[in-house]
C-alpha positions in Angstrom: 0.0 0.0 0.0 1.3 3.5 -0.8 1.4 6.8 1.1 -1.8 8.0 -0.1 -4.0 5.1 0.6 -2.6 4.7 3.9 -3.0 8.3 4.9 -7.2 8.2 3.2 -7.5 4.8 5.1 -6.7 6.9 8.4 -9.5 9.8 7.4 -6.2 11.9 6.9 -4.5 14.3 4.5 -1.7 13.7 2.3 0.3 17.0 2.6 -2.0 18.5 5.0 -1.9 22.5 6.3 -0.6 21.5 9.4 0.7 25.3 9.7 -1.8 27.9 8.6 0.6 30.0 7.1 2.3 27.2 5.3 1.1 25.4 1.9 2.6 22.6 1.0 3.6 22.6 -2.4 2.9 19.1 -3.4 -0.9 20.2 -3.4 -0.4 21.9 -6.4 1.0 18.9 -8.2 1.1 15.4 -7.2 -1.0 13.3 -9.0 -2.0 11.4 -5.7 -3.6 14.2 -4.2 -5.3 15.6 -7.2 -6.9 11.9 -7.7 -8.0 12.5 -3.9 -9.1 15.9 -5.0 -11.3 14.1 -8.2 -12.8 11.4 -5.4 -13.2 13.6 -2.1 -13.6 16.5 -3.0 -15.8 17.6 -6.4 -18.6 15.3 -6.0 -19.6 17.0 -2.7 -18.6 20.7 -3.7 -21.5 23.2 -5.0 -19.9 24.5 -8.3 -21.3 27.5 -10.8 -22.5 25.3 -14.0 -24.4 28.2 -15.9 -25.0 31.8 -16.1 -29.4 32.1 -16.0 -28.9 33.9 -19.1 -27.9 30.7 -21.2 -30.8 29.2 -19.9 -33.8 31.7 -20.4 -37.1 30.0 -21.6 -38.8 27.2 -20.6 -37.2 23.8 -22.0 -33.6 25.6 -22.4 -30.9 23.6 -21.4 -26.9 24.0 -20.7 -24.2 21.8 -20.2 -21.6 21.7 -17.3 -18.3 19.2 -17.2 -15.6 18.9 -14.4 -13.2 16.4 -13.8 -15.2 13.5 -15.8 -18.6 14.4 -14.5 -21.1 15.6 -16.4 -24.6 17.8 -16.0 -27.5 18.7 -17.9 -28.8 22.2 -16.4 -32.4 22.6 -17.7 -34.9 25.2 -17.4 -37.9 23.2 -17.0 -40.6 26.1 -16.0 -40.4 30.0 -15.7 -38.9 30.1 -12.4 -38.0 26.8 -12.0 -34.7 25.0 -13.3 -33.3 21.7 -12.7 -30.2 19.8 -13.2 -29.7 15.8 -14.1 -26.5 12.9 -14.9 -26.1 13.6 -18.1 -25.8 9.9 -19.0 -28.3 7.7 -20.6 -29.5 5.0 -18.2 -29.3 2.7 -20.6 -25.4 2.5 -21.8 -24.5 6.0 -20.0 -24.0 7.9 -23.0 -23.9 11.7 -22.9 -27.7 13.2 -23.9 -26.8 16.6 -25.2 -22.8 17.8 -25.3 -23.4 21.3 -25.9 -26.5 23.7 -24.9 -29.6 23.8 -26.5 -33.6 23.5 -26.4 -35.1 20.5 -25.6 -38.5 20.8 -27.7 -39.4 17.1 -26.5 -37.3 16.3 -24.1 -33.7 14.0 -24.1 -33.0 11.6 -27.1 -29.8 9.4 -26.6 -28.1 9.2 -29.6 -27.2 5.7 -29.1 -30.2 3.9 -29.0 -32.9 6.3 -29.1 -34.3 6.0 -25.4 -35.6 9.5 -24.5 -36.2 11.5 -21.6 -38.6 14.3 -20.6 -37.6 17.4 -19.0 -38.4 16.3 -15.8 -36.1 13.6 -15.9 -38.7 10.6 -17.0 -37.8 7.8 -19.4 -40.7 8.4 -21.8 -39.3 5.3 -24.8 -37.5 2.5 -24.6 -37.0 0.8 -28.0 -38.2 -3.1 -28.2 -38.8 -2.9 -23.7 -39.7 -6.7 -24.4 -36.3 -7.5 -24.7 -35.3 -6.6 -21.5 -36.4 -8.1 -18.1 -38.9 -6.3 -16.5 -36.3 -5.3 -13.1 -34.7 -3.3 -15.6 -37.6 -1.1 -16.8 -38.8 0.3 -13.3 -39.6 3.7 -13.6 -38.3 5.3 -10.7 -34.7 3.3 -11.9 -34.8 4.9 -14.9 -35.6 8.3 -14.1 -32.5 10.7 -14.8 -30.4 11.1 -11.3 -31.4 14.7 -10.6 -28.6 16.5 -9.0 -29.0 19.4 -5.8 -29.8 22.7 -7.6 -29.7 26.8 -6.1 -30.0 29.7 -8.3 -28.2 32.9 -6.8 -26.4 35.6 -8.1 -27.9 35.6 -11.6 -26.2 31.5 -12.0 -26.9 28.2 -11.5 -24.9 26.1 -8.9 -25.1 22.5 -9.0 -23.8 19.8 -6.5 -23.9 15.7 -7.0 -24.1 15.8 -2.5 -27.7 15.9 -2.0 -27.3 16.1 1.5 -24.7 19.2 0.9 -25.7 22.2 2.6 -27.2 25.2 0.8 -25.1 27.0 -1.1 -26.2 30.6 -0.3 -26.0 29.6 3.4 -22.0 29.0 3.2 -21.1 31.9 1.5 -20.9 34.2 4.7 -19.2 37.4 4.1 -18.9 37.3 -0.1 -22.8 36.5 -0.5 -23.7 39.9 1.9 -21.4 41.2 -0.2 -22.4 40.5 -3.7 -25.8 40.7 -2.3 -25.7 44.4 -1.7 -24.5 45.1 -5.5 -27.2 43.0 -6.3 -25.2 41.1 -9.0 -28.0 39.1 -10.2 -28.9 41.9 -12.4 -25.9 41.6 -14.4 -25.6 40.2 -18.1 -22.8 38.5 -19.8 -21.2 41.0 -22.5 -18.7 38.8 -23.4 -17.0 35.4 -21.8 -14.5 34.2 -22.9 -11.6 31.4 -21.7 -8.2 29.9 -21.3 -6.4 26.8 -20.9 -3.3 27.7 -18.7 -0.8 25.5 -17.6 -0.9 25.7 -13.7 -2.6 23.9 -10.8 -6.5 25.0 -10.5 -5.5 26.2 -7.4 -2.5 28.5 -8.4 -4.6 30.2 -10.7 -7.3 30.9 -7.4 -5.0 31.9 -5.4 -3.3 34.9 -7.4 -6.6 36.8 -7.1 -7.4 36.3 -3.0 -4.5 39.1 -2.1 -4.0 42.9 -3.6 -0.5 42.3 -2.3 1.3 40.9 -6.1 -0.6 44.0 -7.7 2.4 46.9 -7.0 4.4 44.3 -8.8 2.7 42.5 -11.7 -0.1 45.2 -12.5 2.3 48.5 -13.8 -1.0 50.5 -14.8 -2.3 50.1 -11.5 -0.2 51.5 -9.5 -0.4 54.8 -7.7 1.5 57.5 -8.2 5.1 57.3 -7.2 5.5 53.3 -7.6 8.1 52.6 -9.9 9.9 49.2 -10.7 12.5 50.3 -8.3 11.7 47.6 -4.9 12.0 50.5 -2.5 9.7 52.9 -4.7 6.4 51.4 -2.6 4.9 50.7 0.8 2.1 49.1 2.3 -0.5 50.6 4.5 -3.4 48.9 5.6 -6.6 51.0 5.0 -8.6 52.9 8.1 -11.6 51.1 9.5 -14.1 54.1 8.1 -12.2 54.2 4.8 -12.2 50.1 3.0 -13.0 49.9 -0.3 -11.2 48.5 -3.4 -9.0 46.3 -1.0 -8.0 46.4 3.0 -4.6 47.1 1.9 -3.0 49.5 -0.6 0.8 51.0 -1.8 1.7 54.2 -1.6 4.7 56.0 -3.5 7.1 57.4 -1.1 6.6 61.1 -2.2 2.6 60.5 -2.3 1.5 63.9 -1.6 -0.3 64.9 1.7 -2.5 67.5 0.2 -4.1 67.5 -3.2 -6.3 70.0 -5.0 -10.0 68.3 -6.1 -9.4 68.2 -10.1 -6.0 66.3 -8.7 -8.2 63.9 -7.1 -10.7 63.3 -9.6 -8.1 62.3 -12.1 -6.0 60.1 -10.1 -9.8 58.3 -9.8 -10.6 58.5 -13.3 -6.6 57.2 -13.8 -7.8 54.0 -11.6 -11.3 53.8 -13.0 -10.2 53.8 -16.7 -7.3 51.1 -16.0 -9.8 49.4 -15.1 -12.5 49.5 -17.9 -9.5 49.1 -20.2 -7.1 46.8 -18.5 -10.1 44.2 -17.6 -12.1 45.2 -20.5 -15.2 46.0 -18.3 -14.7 45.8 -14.6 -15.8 49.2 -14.5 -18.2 50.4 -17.7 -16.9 53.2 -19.7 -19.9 55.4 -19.0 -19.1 55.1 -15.4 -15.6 56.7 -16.3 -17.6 59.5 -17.9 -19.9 60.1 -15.1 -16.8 60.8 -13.0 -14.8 62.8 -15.7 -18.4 65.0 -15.9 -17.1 66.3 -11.4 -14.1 67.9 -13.2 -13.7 71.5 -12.4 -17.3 71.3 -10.7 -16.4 70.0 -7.6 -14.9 71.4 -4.2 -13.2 68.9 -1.9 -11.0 69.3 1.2 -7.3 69.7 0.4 -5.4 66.8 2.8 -5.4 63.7 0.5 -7.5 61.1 3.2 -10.2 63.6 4.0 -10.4 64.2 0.0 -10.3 60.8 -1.0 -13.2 60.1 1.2 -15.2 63.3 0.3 -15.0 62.2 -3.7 -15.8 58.8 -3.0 -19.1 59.3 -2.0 -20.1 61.9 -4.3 -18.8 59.4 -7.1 -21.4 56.8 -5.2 -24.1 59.0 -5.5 -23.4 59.9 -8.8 -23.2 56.8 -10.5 -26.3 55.6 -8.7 -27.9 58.4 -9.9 -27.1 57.4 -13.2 -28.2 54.3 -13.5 -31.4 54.8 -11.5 -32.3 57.6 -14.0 -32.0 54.9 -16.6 -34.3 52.2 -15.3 -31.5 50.1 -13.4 -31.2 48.5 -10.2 -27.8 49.0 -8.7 -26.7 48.7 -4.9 -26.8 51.5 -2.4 -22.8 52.2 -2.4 -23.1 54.4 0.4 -24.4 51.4 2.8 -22.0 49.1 1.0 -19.1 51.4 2.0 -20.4 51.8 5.5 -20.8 47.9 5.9 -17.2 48.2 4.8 -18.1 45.6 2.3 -16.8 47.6 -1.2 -14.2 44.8 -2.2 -13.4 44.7 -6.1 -12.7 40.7 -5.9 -14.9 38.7 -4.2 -14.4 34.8 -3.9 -16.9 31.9 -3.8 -15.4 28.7 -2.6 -14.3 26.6 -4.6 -13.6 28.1 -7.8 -16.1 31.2 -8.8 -14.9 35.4 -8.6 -17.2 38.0 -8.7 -15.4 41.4 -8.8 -17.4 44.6 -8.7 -16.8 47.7 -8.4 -19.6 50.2 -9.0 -22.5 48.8 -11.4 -20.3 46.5 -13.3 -18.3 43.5 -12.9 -15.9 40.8 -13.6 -16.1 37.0 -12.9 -13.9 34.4 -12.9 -14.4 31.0 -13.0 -11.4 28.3 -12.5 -11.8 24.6 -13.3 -9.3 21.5 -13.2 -7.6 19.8 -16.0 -5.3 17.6 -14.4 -2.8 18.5 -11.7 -0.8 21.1 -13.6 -3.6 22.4 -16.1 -6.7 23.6 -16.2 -9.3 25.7 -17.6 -9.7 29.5 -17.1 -12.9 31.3 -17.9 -14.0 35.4 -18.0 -17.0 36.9 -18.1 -17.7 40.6 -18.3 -20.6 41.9 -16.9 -23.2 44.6 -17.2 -26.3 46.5 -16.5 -28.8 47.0 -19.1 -32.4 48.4 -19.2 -34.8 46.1 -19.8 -35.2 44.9 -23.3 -31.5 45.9 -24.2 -30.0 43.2 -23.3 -27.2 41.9 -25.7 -26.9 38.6 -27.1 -26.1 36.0 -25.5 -22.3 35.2 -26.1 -21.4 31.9 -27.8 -19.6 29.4 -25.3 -15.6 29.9 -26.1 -13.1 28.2 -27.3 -9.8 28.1 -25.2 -7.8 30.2 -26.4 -3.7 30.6 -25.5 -3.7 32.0 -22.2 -0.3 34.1 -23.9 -2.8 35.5 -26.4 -2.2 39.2 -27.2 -6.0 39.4 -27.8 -6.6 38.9 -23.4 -7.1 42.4 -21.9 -3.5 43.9 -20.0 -4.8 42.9 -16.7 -5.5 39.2 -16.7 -2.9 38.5 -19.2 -0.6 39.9 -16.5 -1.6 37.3 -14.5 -1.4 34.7 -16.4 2.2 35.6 -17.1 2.6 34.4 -13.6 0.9 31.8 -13.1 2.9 29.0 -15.7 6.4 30.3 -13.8 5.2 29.6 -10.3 4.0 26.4 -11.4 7.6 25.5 -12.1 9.0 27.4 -9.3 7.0 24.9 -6.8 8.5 22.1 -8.3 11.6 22.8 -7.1 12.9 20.0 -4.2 13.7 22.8 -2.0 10.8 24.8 -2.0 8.7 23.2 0.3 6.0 25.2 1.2 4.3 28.5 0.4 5.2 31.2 3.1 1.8 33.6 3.4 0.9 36.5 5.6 -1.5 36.0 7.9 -3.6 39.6 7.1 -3.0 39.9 3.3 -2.9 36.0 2.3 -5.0 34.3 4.6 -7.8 33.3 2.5 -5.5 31.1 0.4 -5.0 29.1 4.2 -8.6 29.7 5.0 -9.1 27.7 1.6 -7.2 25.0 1.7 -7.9 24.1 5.3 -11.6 23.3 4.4 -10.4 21.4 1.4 -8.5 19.4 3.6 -11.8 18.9 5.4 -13.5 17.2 2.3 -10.3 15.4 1.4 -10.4 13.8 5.2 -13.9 12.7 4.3 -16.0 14.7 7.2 -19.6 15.1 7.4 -21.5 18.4 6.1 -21.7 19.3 9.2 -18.3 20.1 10.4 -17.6 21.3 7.0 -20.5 24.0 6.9 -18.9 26.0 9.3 -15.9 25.9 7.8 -17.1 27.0 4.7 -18.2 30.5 6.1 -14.5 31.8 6.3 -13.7 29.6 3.1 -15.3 32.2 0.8 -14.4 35.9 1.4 -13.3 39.0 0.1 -9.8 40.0 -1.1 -7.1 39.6 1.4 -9.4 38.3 4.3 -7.1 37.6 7.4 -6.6 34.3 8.1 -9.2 32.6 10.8 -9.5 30.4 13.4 -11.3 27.1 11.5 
């Protein structure tokens, strides 16, 4: 018997966070723990499958695949959607492979046994041949998996007995709850096949901390390439949005006048819309470019900053309101301290807004070093101007020139520290316990479904598995 069967025969961990500032780097490689991974860990886990868009009249359907297992996602009444095996239960073939309408229901391609759209086997060709034990109806009913609809997708899980999703969100579903994200639309999605662990790519976008460094347009004034050119400073208690941390140049002034302000914003907001190609829309660039020369704020730098950002909150609101859109109160959102641009779901969805727009990431495995890396960008639209629906992507190079600046920064990185963990002397990640602590918060409930526990223990855990950027790390 090897190492890894012993340790799963003892309900234990192979390379398990013993240390919650330590990761060992094995995790994000060995073939023996992503095979655990495969068996413990995504057939319990709630994961996003669809966006409600793809899925929008009665009888729609969409398909979702991870790691060999495969789900139909069907619309089956106006507010009602469910979610089956996508396997004939005849020979197990796939029903559909792509997404589609199902007019009248599931045909297998194989041998023509067909399935309603609420799961029912409806024909079986020549039934005579086969003995009667293998006709029931309730056996041959598609195996409907556990469904919840939140945040304008559909989440599936193969656990029926997992807990509700919404329920182990904790402080990311208040969050995203507040920007009401459910009102967003898909502009454009779009994906990636990068050559790095599922959790390396996560993990580069739970911390602000590698943005001084990797992101050039996004740094603040002052910040050069030079390593003594930035420094850190954690954000007052009154004053967190955007991220609980930020750099500073060292000659970062301590008084500025208001047009000063209002173009360092516009600097950020526009990097933004441009280097994410729609974290923040373009026309919410503009309402802020429209405070130039209008607006009076108080000269020292804090007090200014914190002026401008709430009249750019009631501006924008204002904006789309006038137009017939929903958006969140960002006044409330900033007083709940609750404005975080990157938002993570456990185990592998992003949202990241940061007025009435959005990003959103979605990460899934491959294999131990590979796997698939999906963007959406996100929008409000009046009602009856939505856009088309985007066709479902084909991977494309994750080097493409075609990716916007800021992602394609990332994944720059990504390919390189999967090498650099490979290395027999790196043994572990070292992360900081206020800045990084999600990625520990993480991988300690993983460990928890690796181990085999019951929901139970593992619901609680899940509440400080999710988070916003750079959530400190937490007692489990």
């Amino acid at each position: 018997m090897n190492d890894l069967s012993a340790a799963t025969n003892r309900s234990t961990v192979p390379y398990p966070v013993t240390d919650p500032d330590r990761i060992p780097s094995k995790r994000y490689y060995d073939q023996g723990f992503y095979d655990l991974e495969v068996r413990n860990f995504w057939p319990r886990a709630w994961q996003m499958a669809c966006r409600l868009e793809e899925i929008p009249e009665q009888g729609d359907y969409s398909v979702y695949r991870n790691v060999g297992m495969s789900a139909i996602v069907i619309r089956t009444g106006p507010d009602t959607i469910k979610a089956y095996d996508n396997a004939c239960r005849h020979r197990g073939v796939e029903l559909v492979n792509s997404r589609g309408k199902a007019k009248g229901g599931f045909v297998c391609p194989f041998h023509g046994w067909r399935w309603n759209a609420e799961g029912k086997c409806t024909h079986v060709y020549a039934p005579e041949a086969f003995a009667k034990d293998q006709l029931d109806d309730s056996d041959l009913r598609l195996t409907e998996l556990k469904v919840e609809v939140w945040g304008g997708c559909v989440f599936v899980n193969w656990d029926k007995d997992a807990p509700g999703y919404r329920e182990t969100l904790g402080l990311a579903g208040e969050t995203l709850d507040r920007f009401h994200i459910e009102d967003l639309r898909a502009e454009w999605w779009l994906s990636a096949k990068v050559p790095c662990n599922w959790k390396v790519a996560l993990e580069a976008f739970m911390e602000g901390y590698h943005v001084a460094t990797t992101h050039t347009t996004l740094r603040p004034m002052g910040v050069t390439n030079h390593p003594d050119s930035a420094r850190w400073m954690k954000m007052p208690d009154d004053m967190r949005f955007g991220s609980r941390w930020f750099t500073v140049g060292p000659d970062a002034p301590a008084e500025v006048s208001a047009d000063e302000a209002i173009e360092q914003m516009i600097y950020f907001m526009e990097q933004l819309n441009l280097g994410m190609a729609g974290m923040v829309a373009a026309e919410e660039v503009e309402v802020i470019k429209g405070m130039l020369g209008t607006t009076e704020l108080p000269r020292e730098t804090v007090a200014a900053t914190k002026v401008l950002r709430s009249m750019v909150n009631q501006a924008v609101a204002t904006w789309y309101t006038e137009r017939g859109m929903r958006v969140g109160d960002f006044e409330e959102i900033d007083r709940a301290g609750t404005a975080t641009y990157v938002n993570y779901c456990f185990p592998h969805f992003y949202v990241l807004p940061v007025y009435g727009a959005a990003s959103s990431y979605r990460i899934r495995p491959l294999g131990p070093e590979e796997c698939l890396f999906e963007i959406w960008s996100l929008k409000r639209y009046p009602k009856g101007q939505e856009p088309p629906l985007p066709p479902i992507p084909e991977p494309i190079a994750h080097s493409d020139p075609s990716w916007p600046l800021v992602p394609r920064e990332d994944f720059r990185n990504l390919p390189r520290q999967q090498v650099g963990l490979r290395n027999p002397g790196f043994e572990f990640m070292r992360l900081s316990e206020q800045m990084e602590g999600l990625i520990s918060n993480y991988h300690r409930t993983l460990d928890r479904y690796l181990a085999g526990e019951p929901n139970d223990r593992i619901a609680a855990a899940l509440l400080r598995a999710s988070g916003p950027i750079e959530s400190p790390c937490a007692e489990m």
